[in-house]
C-alpha positions in Angstrom: -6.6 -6.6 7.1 -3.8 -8.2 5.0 -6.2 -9.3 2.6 -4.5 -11.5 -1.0 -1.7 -12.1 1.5 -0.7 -16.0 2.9 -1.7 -16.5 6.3 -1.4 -19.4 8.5 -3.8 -19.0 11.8 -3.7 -21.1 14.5 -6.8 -22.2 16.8 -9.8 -23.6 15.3 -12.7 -24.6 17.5 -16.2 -24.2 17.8 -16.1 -22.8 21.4 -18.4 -24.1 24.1 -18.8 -24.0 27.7 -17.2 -27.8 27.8 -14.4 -27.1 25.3 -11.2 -25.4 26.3 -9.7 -22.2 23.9 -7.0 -22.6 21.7 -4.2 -19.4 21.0 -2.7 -19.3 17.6 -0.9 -16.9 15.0 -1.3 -16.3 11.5 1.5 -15.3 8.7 0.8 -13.2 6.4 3.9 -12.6 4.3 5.1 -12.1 0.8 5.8 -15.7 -0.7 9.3 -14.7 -2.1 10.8 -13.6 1.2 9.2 -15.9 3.7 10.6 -19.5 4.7 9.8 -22.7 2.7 6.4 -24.0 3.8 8.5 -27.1 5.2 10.5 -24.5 7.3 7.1 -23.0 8.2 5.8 -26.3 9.4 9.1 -27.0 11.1 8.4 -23.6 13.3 4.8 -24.4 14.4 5.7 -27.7 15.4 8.4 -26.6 17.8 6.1 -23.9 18.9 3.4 -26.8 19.7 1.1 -24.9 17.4 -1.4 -27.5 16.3 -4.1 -26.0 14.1 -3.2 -23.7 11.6 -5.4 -21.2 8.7 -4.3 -20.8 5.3 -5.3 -17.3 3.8 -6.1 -18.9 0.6 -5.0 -22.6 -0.3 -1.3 -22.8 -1.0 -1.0 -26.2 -2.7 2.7 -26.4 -1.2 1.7 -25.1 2.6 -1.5 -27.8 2.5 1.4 -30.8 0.9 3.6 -29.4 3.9 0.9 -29.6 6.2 -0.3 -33.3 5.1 0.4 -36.2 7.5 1.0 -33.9 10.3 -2.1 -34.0 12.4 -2.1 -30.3 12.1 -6.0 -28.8 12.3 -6.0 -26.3 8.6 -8.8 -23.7 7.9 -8.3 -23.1 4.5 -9.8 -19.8 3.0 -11.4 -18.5 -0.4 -9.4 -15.2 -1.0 -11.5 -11.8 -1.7 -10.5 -12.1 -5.3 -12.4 -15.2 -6.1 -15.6 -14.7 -4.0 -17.5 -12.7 -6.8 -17.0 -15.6 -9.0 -17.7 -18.4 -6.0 -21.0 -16.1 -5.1 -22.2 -16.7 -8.2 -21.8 -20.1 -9.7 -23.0 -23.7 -8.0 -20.3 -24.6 -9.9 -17.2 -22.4 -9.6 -17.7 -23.1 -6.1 -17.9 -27.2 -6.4 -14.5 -26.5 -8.5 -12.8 -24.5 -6.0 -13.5 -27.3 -3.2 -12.6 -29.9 -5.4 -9.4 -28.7 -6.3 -8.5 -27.0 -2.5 -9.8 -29.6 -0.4 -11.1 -32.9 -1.4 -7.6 -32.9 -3.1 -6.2 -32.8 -0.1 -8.3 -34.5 2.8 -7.5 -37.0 4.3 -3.8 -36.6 4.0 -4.4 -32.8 5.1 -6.7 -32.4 7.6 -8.9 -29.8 6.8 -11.2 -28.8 9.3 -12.4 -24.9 8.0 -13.0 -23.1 5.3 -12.8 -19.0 5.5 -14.5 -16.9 3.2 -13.4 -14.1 1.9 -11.6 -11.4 4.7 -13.4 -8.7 6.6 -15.5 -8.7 3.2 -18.5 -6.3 4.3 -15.6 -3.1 5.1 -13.0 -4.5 2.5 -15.3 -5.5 -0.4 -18.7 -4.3 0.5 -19.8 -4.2 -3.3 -19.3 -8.2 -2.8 -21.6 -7.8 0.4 -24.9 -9.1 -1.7 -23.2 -12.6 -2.2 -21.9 -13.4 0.4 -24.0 -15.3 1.8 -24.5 -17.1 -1.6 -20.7 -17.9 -1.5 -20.9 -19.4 1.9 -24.0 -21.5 1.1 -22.5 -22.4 -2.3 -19.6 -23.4 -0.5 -21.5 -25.8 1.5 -23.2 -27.5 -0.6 -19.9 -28.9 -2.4 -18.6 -30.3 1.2 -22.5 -31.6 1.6 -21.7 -33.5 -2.3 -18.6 -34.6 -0.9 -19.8 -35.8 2.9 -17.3 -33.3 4.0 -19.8 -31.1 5.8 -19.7 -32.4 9.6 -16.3 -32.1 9.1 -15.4 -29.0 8.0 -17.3 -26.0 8.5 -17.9 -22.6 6.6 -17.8 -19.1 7.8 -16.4 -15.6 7.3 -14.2 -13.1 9.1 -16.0 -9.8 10.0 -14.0 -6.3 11.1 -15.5 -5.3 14.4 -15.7 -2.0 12.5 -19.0 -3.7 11.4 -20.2 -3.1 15.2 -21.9 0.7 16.2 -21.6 2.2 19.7 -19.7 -1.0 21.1 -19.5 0.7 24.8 -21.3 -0.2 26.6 -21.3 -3.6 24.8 -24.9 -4.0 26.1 -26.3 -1.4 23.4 -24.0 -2.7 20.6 -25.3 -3.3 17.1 -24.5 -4.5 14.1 -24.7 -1.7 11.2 -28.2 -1.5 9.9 -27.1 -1.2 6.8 -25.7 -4.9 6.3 -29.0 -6.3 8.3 -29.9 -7.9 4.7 -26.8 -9.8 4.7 -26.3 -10.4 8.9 -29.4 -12.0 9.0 -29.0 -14.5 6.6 -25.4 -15.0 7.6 -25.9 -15.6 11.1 -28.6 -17.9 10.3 -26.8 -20.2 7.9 -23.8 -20.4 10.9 -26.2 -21.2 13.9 -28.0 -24.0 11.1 -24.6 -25.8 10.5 -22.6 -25.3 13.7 -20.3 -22.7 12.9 -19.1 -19.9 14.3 -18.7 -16.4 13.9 -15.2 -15.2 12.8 -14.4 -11.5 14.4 -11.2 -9.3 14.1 -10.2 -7.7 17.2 -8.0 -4.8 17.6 -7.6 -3.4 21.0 -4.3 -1.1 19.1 -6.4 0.4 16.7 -9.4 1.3 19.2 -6.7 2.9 21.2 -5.1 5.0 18.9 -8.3 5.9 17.3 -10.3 6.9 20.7 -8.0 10.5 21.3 -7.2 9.5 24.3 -10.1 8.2 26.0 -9.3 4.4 26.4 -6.3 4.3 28.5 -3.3 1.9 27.4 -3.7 0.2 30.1 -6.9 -0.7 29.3 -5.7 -1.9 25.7 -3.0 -3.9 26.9 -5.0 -5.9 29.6 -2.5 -4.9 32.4 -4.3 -4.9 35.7 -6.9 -1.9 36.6 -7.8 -0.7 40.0 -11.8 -1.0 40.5 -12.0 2.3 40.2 -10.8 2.5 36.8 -12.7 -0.4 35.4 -15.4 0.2 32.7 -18.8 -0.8 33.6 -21.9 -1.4 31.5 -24.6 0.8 33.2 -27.8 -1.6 31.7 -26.1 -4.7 32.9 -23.7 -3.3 35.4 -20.9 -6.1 34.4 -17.2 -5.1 34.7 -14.7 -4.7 31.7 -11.2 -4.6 32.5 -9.7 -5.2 28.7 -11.1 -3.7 25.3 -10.6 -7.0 24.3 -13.2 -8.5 26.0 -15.7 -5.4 25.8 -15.2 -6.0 21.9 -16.1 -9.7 21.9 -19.4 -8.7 24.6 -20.3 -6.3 22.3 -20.3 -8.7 19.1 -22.3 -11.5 21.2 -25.1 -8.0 22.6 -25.2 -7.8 18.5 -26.3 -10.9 17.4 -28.8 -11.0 20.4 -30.2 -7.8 18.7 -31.2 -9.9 15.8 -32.4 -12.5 18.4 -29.5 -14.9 17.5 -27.8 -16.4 20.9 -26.1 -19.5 20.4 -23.4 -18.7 18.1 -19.8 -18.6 19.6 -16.9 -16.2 18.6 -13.9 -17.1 17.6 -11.2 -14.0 17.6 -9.3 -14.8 13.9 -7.2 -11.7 14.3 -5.6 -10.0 17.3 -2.6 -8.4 18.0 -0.1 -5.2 18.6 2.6 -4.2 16.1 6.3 -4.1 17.9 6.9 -0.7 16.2 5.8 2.3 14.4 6.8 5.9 13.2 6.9 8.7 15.2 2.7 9.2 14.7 2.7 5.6 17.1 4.5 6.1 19.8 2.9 3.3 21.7 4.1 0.8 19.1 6.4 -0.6 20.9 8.9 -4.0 21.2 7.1 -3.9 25.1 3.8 -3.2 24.7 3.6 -5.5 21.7 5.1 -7.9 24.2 2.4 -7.0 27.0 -0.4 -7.3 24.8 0.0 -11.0 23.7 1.9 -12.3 26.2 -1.3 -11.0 28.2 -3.5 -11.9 25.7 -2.7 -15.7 25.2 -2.9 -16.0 29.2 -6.2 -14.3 29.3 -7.2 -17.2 26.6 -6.0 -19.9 27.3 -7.2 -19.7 31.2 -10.5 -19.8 29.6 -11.6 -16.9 31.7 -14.2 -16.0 28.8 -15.9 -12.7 28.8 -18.2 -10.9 31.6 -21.1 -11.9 29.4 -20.3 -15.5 28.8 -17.6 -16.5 32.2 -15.8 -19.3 31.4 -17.0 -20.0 27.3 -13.6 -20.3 25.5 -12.7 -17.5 23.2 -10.4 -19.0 20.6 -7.9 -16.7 19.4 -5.2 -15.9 16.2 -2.7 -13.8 17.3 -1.6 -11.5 13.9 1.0 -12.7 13.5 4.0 -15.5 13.1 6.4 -13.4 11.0 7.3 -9.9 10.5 6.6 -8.1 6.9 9.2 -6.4 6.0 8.1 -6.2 2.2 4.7 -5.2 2.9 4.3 -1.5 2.1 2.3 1.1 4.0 3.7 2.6 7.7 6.0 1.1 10.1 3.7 -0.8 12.2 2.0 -2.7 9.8 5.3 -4.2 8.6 5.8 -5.0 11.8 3.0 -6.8 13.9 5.1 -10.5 14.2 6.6 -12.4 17.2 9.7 -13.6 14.6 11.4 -12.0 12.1 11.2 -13.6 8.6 14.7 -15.7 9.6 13.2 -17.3 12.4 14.5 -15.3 14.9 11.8 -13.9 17.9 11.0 -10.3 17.7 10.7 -10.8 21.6 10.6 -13.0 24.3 6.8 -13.4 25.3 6.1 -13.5 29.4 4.1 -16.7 29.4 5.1 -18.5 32.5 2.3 -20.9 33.6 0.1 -20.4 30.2 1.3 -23.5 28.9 3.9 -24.6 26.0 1.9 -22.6 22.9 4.4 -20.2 21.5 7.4 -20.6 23.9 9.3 -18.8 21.2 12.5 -18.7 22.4 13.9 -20.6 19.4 17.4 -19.3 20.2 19.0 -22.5 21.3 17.1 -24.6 18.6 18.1 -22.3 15.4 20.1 -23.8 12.4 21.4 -21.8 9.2 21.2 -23.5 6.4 21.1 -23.0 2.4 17.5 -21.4 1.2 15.6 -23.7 -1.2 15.4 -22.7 -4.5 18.5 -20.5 -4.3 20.9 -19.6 -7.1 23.7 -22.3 -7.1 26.4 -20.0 -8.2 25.5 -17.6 -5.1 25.8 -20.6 -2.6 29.2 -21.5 -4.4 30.5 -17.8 -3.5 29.1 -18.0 -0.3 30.1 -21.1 0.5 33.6 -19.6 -1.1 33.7 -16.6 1.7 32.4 -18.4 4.5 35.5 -21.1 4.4 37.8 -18.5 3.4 37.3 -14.8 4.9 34.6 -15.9 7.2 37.1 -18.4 8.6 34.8 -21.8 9.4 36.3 -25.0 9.7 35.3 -26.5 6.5 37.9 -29.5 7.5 34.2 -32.0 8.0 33.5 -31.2 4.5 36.9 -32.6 2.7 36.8 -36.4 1.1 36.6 -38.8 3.4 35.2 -36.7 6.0 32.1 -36.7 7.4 30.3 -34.4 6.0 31.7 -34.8 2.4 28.7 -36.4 1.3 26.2 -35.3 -0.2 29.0 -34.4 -2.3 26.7 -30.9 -3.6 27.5 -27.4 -2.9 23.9 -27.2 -1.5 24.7 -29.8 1.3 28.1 -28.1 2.0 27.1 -24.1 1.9 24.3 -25.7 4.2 27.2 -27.1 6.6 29.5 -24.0 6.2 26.5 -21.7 6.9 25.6 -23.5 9.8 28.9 -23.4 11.2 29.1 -19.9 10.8 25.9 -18.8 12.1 26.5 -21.2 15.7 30.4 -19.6 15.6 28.8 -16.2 15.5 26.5 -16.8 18.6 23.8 -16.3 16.1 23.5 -13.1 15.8 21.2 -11.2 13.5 22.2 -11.0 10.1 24.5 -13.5 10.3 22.5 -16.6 8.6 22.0 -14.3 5.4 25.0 -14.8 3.0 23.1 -12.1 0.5 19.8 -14.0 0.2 20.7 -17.3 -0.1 20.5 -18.5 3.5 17.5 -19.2 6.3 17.0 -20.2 9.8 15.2 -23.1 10.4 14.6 -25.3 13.6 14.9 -28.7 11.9 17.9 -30.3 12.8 20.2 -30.4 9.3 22.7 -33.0 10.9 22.7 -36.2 9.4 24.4 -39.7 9.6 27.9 -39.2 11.1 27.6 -35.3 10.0 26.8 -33.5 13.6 26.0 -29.8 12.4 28.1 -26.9 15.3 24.7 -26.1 17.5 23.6 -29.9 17.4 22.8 -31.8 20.8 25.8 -33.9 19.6 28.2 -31.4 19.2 28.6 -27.6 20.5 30.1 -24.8 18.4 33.2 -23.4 18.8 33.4 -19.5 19.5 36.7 -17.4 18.8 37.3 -13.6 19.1 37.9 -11.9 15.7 37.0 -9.5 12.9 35.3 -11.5 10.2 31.6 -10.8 9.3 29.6 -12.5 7.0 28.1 -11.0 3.7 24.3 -9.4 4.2 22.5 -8.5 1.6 23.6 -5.0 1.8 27.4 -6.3 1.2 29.6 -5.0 -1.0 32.0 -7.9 -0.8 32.1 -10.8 -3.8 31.9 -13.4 -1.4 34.9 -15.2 -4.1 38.1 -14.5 -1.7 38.0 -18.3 -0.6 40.0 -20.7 -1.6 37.9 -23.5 -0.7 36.2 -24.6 -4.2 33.6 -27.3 -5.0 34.7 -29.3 -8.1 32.1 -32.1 -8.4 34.0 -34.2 -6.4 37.2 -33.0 -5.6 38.0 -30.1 -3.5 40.9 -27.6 -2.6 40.9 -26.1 0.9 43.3 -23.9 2.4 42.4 -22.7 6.2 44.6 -22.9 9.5 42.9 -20.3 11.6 39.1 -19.9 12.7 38.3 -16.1 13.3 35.5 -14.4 14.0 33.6 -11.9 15.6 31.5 -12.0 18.4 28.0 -9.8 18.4 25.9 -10.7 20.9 22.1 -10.2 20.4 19.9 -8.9 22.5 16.4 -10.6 24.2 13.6 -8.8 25.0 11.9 -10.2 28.5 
């Protein structure tokens, strides 16, 4: 799913009994709403998230990404894999210009091709495994193969009669490009790359999986499924899923290639035809899930083999069209903001993400400098900040730009407003971030140097659905020189709400 779309996955690893999983996320977002990739990087650092997949290869994400130790799987989107599956050389280009372009500075360790290709694309089915051999050969020209290896993400749509895992099988109808496939991962070490949706095998079974059973909450023995030819427990669909994919590949007498989970998750909320898509179970399902994983617990077939695991995903979509749920599936909205507060006491410091007391406003890049002038106008006028720091001789005055000082004035506002939602919007031009904008002698309101101050009042800032000009201040920026006119801070107080 969310195929031509960036996404940024967490958790490569080529699982083994000795190696411990990884948990990750992936974003998949349009590029003209989402943060800057430097804000991007900035989040999955303070969420501790440490290996990362591109859904194609964003030249600015992979610059972003250089010099950070950060693990990247880079991917070869569904578009370009009829011309990659064909051509030695398109595919030599492509690696050229997407990796070795990048490595060492970038540390590329993965290369995904195409997305859930054989339900998605199936007319591409025939080359795919040309694509992934093509693919390889450029990193074997380049002496990047034992670094970075090749494979492709599956739907487990591709998998018939998955209960009881132990009579599982691929669909005999892709047998002429499984085979091949699974051979060419188990000859270079890689992995097989499965999508797993416990949401979407609950709605879809009419009521015969319980939610209980999707969400991984806790099942009495009595309610746990069990595999009559191999009489092993399942308490998760989850697991039953991944058993089911490994039963598969021993079908075709393949039994040394480990799973790694590059999709999983449970949208927050849905229209009225999904009522279980909900803030809590969304909440109950990952905060369960990255437990279950990173406890290496494995699966009833393989105990204690790490199941690496991309939760979909970082950000919310609210762009992306199509029903309710699929625009919302992420653990932050697009400012940065969690969607919810995951229960993951004990499982470790991967996605604490409670960013709420390391947030900062600041002016989006790129954005229209006449916009930041009237927001910066409305946020020392009407909005009533304390733009005193920014006057000459202040200090905050320099960088004397109105980028630096809508930054500062945006700031201010969002920390005086107890960072509410919508308040760190100023019609477009403004984004949460958890980089730290202070600099110098300039200590930013929300700062470890410096708390906020918070005053009753009436003032809102401009959203994006404001009718207001944003020009009633009388604070200008003229080059240098500047006219400000404030006695009073006022505000008003919303406080926002937590899901635990």
């Amino acid at each position: 799913m969310a195929s031509l779309l960036l996404f940024l996955f967490l958790a490569f690893s080529v699982v083994s009994a000795d190696e411990d999983a990884f948990i990750g996320v992936n974003i998949g977002t349009d590029l003209s709403s989402m943060p800057s990739p430097t804000q991007v990087v900035a989040l999955l650092k303070t969420q501790n998230i440490r290996h990362v997949r591109l859904f194609d290869a964003d030249r600015a994400m992979l610059l972003a990404l250089a010099n950070t130790g950060i693990q990247v799987i880079v991917s070869v989107p569904n578009e370009q894999l009829l011309g990659i599956g064909q051509s030695n050389a398109t595919a030599a280009n492509w690696v050229a210009r997407n990796v070795v372009a990048h490595v060492p500075a970038t540390n590329i360790t993965a290369i995904a091709v195409g997305s859930e290709v054989l339900s998605a694309l199936p007319n591409a089915g025939p080359i795919l495994v040309s694509a992934l051999k093509f693919i390889h050969s450029a990193l074997v020209a380049a002496n990047l193969d034992r670094q970075i290896k090749v494979s492709t993400p599956h739907s487990s749509s591709i998998i018939l009669d998955s209960f009881p895992p132990s009579q599982a099988f691929f669909n005999r109808t892709w047998d002429p490009v499984m085979v091949p496939l699974l051979k060419f991962l188990q000859s270079t070490g890689s992995y097989l790359m499965l999508n797993v949706y416990p949401y979407y095998d609950y709605m879809q079974s009419n009521g015969v999986i319980p939610l209980d059973y999707a969400l991984f909450r806790p099942l009495p023995p009595t309610k746990e499924a069990v595999d009559a030819n191999t009489l092993l427990h399942y308490t998760n669909v989850f697991e039953a899923v991944v058993d089911a994919a490994y039963f598969a590949m021993s079908y075709l007498n393949i039994t040394n290639i480990p799973i790694v989970v590059t999709e999983s998750g449970w949208p927050s909320k849905g229209d009225s035809s999904e009522p279980d898509a909900t803030l809590e179970n969304a909440n109950t399902y990952n905060s369960n899930l990255i437990r279950h994983v990173l406890n290496n617990t494995g699966t009833p077939k393989h105990p204690g083999i790490a199941v690496s695991t991309y939760i979909y995903e970082l950000y919310n979509e609210d762009l992306r069209p199509g029903s309710v749920s699929e625009k919302n599936w992420g653990l932050f909205d697009a400012n940065g903001e969690p969607v919810y507060i995951l229960h993951l006491t004990g499982a470790g410091t991967v996605l604490a993400n409670d960013t709420t007391n390391q947030t900062f406003c600041v002016a989006k890049d790129g954005a229209d400098r006449k916009m930041l002038q009237a927001a910066l106008d409305w946020a020392c006028g009407p909005g009533k900040v304390d733009c005193s720091p920014l006057l000459q001789g202040q200090p905050c005055y320099q960088p004397d730009n109105v980028v630096a000082h809508s930054t500062y004035a945006f700031n201010a506002y969002f920390q005086k407003m107890t960072k509410s939602p919508g308040t760190c919007d100023f019609k477009g031009v403004a984004t949460i971030t958890t980089t730290d904008p202070s600099h110098g002698s300039c200590i930013f309101p929300g700062s470890a140097g410096r708390n906020a101050t918070v005053v009753n009042g009436t003032s809102r800032a401009p959203s994006s659905n404001s009718t207001s000009s944003g020009c009633d201040s009388q604070y200008i920026h003229h080059g240098s020189s500047f006219t400000f006119t404030s006695s009073v801070i006022i505000g008003v107080v919303v406080l926002s709400v937590v899901f635990l």
